[in-house]
Phi, psi and omega in degrees: 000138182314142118032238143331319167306292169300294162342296201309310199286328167313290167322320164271349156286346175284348180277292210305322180279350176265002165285340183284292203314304180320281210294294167001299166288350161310134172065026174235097175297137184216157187331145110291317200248144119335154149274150189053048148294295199282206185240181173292355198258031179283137188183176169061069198257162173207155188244137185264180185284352151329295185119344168302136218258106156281194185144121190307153193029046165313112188095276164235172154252184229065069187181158203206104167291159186247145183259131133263184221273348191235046154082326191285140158258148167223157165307140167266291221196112175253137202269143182283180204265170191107300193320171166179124191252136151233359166221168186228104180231154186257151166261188169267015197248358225067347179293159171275120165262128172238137158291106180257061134095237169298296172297325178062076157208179150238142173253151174237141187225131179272154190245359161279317186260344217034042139321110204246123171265184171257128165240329124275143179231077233206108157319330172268018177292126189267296199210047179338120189256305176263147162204117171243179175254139150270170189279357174251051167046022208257078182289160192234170213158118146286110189253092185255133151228094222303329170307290188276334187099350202240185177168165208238173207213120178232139151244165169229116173293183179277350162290327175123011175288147193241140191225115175268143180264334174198103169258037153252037164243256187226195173310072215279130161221257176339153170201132182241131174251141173310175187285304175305329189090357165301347207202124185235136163259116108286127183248152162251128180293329177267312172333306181092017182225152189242108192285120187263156177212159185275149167239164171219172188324281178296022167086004193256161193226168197197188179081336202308130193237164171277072167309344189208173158201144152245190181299293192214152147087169216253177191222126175216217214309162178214135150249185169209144203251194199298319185279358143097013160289136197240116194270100196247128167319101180271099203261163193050043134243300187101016182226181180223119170297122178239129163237171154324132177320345182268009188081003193280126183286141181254331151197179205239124136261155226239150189229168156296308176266163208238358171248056136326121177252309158198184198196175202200135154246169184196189194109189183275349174250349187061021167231056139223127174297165348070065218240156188247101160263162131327287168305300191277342163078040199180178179211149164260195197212148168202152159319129148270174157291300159259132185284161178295164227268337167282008204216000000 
């Protein structure tokens, strides 16, 4: 045998095994974070356009830790009281937004002073949860009542009125808008179920179908990456769903901890998830395929 022959066939096993090794590492989750930084009530991680990871109740709750790029944390902010966040969306101006909760508000935070306001307000807010954002600045907010079972489906424009979309559903948590912004899930946690809806030009949604359903174990934050793929929090499984645009699951990533709450990508590629458990007080991380639906 040639030489060149031998170089050749060496060579394509040596691509082929760091191409094996690179996929291994796909979809395998590891430590970010310490344990116990947060409290059990870690939730909402979110990235400003800096690339720096905030994330709720640090420490204690009411409060919003800032994450760095190597696992360590600090306080960012303590809210004032009564208050208490469980999600985080940056607008485009920078400001932070929050679900409080506690407060039956969404909040606003200037991120030069940390001035923290009311920005939206609506009496008939049962426990504001979830939040995702569009690009004409229009939040969208899972309004759940854990008591009752039941839960409300809110957008908030961008002066800050609040309009409600739907209040017939289940136990409302997770919330998403597709890449395009055509189509926003809502999961219900006790149900198990995930419902899809048409958006229109004015924010309004109409169409609801059953996009997804399980079995077992609880549902909580949701993402979507650029191909328009849907990342669902499994929580006390311990795993993140990723299904398809048709609701088809396409695989389960396995966490150490089984209370997963929500998750964010980031990184320089936007292809590593980011994840918040409950249980472990702290968050991992895994390699995607795909970047998240902002990258």
């Amino acid at each position: 045998m040639k030489k060149s022959t031998l170089y050749a066939i060496s060579l394509f096993f040596i691509l082929f095994s760091c191409s094996e090794k690179k996929s291994a590492e796909l979809f395998k989750a590891t430590n970010f974070t310490a344990e116990n930084l947060f409290t059990n009530n870690i939730e909402g991680p979110a990235f400003d356009a800096e690339g720096n990871l905030y994330v709720v109740n640090f420490g204690e709750d009411g409060t919003i830790g800032k994450v760095a790029a190597d696992g360590t944390a600090s306080l960012f902010l303590t809210l004032p009281e009564g208050s208490t966040a469980n999600s985080i969306k940056f607008g485009q101006d920078g400001t932070m937004y929050l679900a409080d909760y506690t407060g039956h508000n969404v909040l606003a935070v200037d991120m030069a002073t940390k001035a923290v306001s009311t920005f939206a307000h609506n009496d008939a807010f049962n426990q504001p949860n979830d939040l995702c954002i569009d690009s004409q600045g229009r939040l969208y907010a899972s309004d759940p009542n854990w008591g009752d079972k039941t839960g409300q489906i809110w957008r908030i424009d961008a002066d800050g009125t609040t309009v409600l979309l739907d209040s017939a559903m289940g136990t409302t948590n997770g919330i998403e808008l597709s890449p395009d912004e055509k189509t926003l899930y809502v999961n219900e946690s006790v149900q198990l179920k995930i419902w899809a809806f048409d958006v229109d030009a004015n924010g309004d949604i109409s169409n609801k179908r059953e996009f997804a359903s399980f079995e077992d174990f609880g549902f909580d934050g949701m993402k979507c990456d650029k191909e328009g793929n849907l990342y669902v929090a499994r929580y006390g499984k311990g795993v993140i769903a990723v299904l398809n645009p048709a609701g088809e699951l396409v695989r389960e990533v396995a966490l150490t901890g089984k209370k997963c709450s929500n998750l964010v990508f980031g990184g320089a590629d936007g292809k590593t998830v980011f994840v918040t458990l409950q249980d472990r007080k702290g968050m991992e991380k895994f390699q995607n395929d795909v970047p998240g639906k902002g990258y």
